[in-house]
C-alpha positions as CSV (number, residue, x, y, z in Angstrom):
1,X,21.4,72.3,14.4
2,X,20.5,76.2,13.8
3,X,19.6,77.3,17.2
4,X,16.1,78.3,17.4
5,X,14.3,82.1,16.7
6,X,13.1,84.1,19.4
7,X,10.5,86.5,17.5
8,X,10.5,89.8,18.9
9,X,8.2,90.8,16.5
10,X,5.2,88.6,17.4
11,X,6.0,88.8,21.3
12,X,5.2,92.8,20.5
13,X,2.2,92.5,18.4
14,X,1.1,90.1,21.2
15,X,1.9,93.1,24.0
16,X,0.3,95.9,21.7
17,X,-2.4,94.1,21.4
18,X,-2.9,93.4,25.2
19,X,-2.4,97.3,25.5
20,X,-4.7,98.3,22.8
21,X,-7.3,96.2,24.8
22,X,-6.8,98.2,28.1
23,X,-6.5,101.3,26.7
24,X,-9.8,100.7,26.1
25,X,-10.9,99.9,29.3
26,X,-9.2,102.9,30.4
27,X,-11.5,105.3,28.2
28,X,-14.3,104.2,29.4
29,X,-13.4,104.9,32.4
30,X,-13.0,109.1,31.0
31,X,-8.7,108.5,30.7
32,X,-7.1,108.4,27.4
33,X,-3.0,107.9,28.3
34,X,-1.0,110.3,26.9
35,X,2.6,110.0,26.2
36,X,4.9,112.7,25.3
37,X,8.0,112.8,23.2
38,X,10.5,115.3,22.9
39,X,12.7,115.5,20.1
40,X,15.7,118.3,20.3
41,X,17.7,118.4,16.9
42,X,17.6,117.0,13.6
43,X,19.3,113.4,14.5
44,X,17.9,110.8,11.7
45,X,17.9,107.8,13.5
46,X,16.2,110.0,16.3
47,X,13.4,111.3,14.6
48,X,12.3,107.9,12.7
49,X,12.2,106.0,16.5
50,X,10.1,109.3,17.4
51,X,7.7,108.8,14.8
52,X,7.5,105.0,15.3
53,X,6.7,105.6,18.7
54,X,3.9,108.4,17.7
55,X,2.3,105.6,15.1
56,X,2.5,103.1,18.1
57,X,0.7,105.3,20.6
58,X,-2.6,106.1,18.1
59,X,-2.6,102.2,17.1
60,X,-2.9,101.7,20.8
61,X,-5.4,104.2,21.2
62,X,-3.5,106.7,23.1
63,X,-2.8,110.4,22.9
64,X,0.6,111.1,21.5
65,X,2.1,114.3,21.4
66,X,5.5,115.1,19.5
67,X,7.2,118.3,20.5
68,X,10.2,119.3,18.3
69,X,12.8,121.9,19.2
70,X,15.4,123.2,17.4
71,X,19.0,121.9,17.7
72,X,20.2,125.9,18.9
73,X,17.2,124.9,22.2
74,X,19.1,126.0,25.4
75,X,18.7,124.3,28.6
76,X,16.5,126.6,30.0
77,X,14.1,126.0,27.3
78,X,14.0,122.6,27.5
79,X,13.6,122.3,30.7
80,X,10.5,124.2,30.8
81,X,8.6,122.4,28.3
82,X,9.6,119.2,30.7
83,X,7.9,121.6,33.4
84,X,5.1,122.0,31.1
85,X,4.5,118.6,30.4
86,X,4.9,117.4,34.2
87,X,1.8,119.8,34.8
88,X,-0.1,118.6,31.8
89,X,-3.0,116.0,33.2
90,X,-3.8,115.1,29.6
91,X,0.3,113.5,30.0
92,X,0.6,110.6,32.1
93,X,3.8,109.2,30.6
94,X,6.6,111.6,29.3
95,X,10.8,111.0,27.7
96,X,13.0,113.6,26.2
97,X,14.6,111.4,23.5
98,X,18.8,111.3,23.9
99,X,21.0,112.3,22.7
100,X,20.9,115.8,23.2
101,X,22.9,118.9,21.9
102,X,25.8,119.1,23.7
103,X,24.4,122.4,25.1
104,X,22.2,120.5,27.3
105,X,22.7,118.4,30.7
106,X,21.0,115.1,30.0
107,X,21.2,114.1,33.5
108,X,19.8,117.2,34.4
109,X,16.7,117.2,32.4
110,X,15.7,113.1,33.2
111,X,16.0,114.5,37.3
112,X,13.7,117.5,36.0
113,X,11.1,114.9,34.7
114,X,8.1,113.5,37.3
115,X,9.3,110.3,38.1
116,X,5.4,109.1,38.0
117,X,5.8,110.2,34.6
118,X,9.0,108.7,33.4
119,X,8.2,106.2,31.7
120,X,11.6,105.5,30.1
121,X,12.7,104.2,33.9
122,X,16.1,106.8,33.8
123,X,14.9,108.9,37.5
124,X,16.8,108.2,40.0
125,X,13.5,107.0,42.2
126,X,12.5,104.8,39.9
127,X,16.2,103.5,39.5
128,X,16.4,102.8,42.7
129,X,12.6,101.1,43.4
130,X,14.0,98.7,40.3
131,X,17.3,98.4,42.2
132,X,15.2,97.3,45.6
133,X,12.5,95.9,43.8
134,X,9.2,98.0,43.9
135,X,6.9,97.4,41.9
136,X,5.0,101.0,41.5
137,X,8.1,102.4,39.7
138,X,9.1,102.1,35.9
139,X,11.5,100.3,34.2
140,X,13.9,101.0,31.3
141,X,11.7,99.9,28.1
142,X,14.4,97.6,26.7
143,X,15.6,95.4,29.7
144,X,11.9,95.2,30.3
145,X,11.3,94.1,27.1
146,X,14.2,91.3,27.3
147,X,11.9,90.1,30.4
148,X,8.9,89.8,28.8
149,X,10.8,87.9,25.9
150,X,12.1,85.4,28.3
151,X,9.0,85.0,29.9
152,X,7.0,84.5,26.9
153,X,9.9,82.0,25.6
154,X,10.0,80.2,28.0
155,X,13.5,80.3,28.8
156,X,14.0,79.2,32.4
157,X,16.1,81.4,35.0
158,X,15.5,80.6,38.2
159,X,19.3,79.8,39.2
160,X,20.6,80.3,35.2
161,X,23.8,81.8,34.9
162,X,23.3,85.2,33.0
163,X,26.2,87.0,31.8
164,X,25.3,90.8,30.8
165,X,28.3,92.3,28.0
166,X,27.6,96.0,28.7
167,X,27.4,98.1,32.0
168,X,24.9,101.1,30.9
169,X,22.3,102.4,33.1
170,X,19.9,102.4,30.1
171,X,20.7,98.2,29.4
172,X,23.2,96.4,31.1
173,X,22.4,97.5,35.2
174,X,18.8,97.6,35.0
175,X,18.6,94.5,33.3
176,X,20.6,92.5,36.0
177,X,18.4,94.1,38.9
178,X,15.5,92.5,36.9
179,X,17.1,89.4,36.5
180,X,18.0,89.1,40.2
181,X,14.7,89.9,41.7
182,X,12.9,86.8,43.5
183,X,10.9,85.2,41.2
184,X,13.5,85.0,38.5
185,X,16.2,84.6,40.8
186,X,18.7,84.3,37.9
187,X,22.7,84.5,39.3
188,X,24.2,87.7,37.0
189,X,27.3,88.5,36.2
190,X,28.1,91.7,34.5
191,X,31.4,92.2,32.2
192,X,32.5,95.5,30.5
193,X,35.5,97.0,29.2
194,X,37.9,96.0,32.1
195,X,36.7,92.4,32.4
196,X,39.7,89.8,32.0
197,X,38.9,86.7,30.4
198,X,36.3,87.7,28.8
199,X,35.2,84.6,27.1
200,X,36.1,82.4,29.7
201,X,32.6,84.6,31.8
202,X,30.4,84.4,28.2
203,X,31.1,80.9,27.9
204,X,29.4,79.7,31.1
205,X,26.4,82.1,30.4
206,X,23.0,80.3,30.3
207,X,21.6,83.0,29.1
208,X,24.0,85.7,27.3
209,X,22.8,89.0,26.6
210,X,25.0,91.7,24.7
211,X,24.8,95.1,25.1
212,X,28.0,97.3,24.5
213,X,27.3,98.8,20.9
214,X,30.2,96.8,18.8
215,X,29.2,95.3,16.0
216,X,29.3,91.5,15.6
217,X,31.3,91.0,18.8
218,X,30.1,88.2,19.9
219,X,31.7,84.9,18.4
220,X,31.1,81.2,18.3
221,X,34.0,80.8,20.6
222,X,32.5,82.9,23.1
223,X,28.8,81.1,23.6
224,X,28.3,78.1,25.6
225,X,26.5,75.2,23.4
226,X,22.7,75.5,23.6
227,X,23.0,79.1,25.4
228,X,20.2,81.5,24.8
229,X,21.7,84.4,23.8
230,X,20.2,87.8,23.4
231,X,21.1,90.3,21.2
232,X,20.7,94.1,22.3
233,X,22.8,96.2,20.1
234,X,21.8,97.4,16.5
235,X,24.6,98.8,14.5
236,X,24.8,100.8,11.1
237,X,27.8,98.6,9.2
238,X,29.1,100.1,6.0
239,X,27.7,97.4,3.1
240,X,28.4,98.7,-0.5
241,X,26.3,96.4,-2.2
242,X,23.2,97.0,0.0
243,X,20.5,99.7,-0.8
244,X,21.3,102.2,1.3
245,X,25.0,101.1,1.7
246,X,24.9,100.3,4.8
247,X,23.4,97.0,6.8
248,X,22.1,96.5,10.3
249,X,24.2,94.4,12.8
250,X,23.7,93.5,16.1
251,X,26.3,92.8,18.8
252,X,26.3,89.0,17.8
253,X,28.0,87.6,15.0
254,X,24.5,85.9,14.3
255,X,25.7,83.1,11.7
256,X,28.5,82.0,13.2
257,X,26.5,82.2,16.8
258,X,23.2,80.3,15.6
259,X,25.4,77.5,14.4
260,X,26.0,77.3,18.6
261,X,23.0,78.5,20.8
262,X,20.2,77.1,21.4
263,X,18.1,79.9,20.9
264,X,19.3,83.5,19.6
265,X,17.8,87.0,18.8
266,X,18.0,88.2,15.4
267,X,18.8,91.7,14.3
268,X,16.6,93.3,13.0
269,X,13.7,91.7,14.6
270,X,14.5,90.9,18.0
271,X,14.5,92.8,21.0
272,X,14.0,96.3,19.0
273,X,10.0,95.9,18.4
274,X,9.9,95.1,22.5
275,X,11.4,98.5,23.5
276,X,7.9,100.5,22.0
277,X,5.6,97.6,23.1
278,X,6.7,98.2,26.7
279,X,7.0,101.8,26.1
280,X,3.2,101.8,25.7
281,X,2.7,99.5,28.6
282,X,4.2,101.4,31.0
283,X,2.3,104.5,29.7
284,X,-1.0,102.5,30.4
285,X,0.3,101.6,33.6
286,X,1.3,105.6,34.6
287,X,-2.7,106.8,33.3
288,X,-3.9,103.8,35.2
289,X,-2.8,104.9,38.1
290,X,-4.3,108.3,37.6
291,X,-7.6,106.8,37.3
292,X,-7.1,104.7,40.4
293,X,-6.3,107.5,42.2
């Protein structure tokens, strides 16, 4: 039996939504959040997540503000628009898209933002409060979403085996500090590019979740029956016959997969839409605290 769907799309419209509602709440109260995007470069795929993320914030009701610098910006200049934007009270949630020009220090520039403002989760503070398990920090926008699709899924964790494919500070770590905080108490194993026996950790996996950027990686052979398995990665594959001759392919081979799991992600569709829901959230949460304060 074709394992079942988990929709993405309507878990986001149902966050948006919930967002849209307290944004409202918030203006009333005289504070309209702000988020900020930078955008350095031309990058394609860049540029349309920036402007999804702009047509996200005014849905919401929020302030969005777009800043685009050339490809040639220097460090220097970036950084001080980051400087700019820290100072800005109309701003209460700010990222510098990635990748950058190789002319500027990525790590450099995420350290330079407010960590009150950061509302992609990539400071160091608020890496670490995730890490011990404060709550007043932020969290990367796509682990967080992977939570709220669990949640809202139903898909049980408290002592589920999860088996994270991918080791990146933006996915794979944060999303096993969520996973082992109390309260979803789920045991986490991590596997990366030095893992032996690969399929021998994926195949014990509850709960799978892939994240390493290959295309169609994941197999049948590699997925316990009835698993959950979450699909992170969204690839560009080379398709001829399609429109734009290329297709989009997550990090699961979803037909062979779906014939296997019990529930799976697809691609488009999945986790994507999550990553701007929560975006937004956590930019409520970052102007809320402003008007607590």
């Amino acid at each position: 039996m074709p394992a079942e769907l988990m929709d993405g799309i309507a878990v986001a419209r149902a966050i948006r939504a919930e967002v849209a509602a307290a944004v409202l709440v918030q203006r009333a109260r005289g504070v309209v959040p702000g988020l900020a995007v930078v955008l350095v470069g031309e990058d394609a795929a860049s540029a349309v997540y920036v402007r999804n993320k702009g047509r996200a914030c005014e849905e919401a009701g929020m302030h969005s503000v777009t800043i685009r610098m050339p490809a040639t910006a220097s460090q220097s200049e970036l950084l001080s628009v980051v400087d700019r934007l820290n100072a800005d009270p109309a701003i209460h949630g700010m990222l510098v898209q990635m990748p950058l020009p190789k002319q500027c220090n990525a790590d450099e520039v995420i350290r330079r933002i407010d960590p009150a403002k950061d509302v992609d989760g990539f400071h160091p503070i608020n890496a670490g409060k995730l890490i011990i398990g404060e709550t007043d920090g932020f969290a990367p926008c796509t682990p967080a979403g992977v939570m709220e699709l669990l949640r809202r899924c139903k898909v049980p964790t408290v002592g589920a085996e999860v088996v994270i494919v991918g080791r990146s500070n933006i996915v794979g770590k944060p999303m096993a500090s969520l996973l082992v905080q109390p309260g979803v108490d789920a045991t986490v194993t991590i596997c990366h590019s030095r893992t032996r026996d690969l399929h021998a950790h994926t195949r014990r996996a509850d709960i799978l979740i892939a994240a390493l950027g290959r295309p169609r990686f994941v197999t049948a052979d590699m997925v316990k029956p009835g698993a959950t398995v979450i699909d992170v990665g969204i690839n560009r594959v080379d398709e001829p016959r399609a429109k734009n001759g290329y297709v989009l392919a997550g990090d699961v081979d979803f037909v062979s997969v779906s014939e296997v799991a019990g529930r799976i992600t697809p691609v488009p569709g999945g986790v994507g839409p999550l990553t701007i829901a929560m975006l937004l959230r956590s930019t409520l949460m970052a102007a809320a605290r402003v008007s607590v304060a």
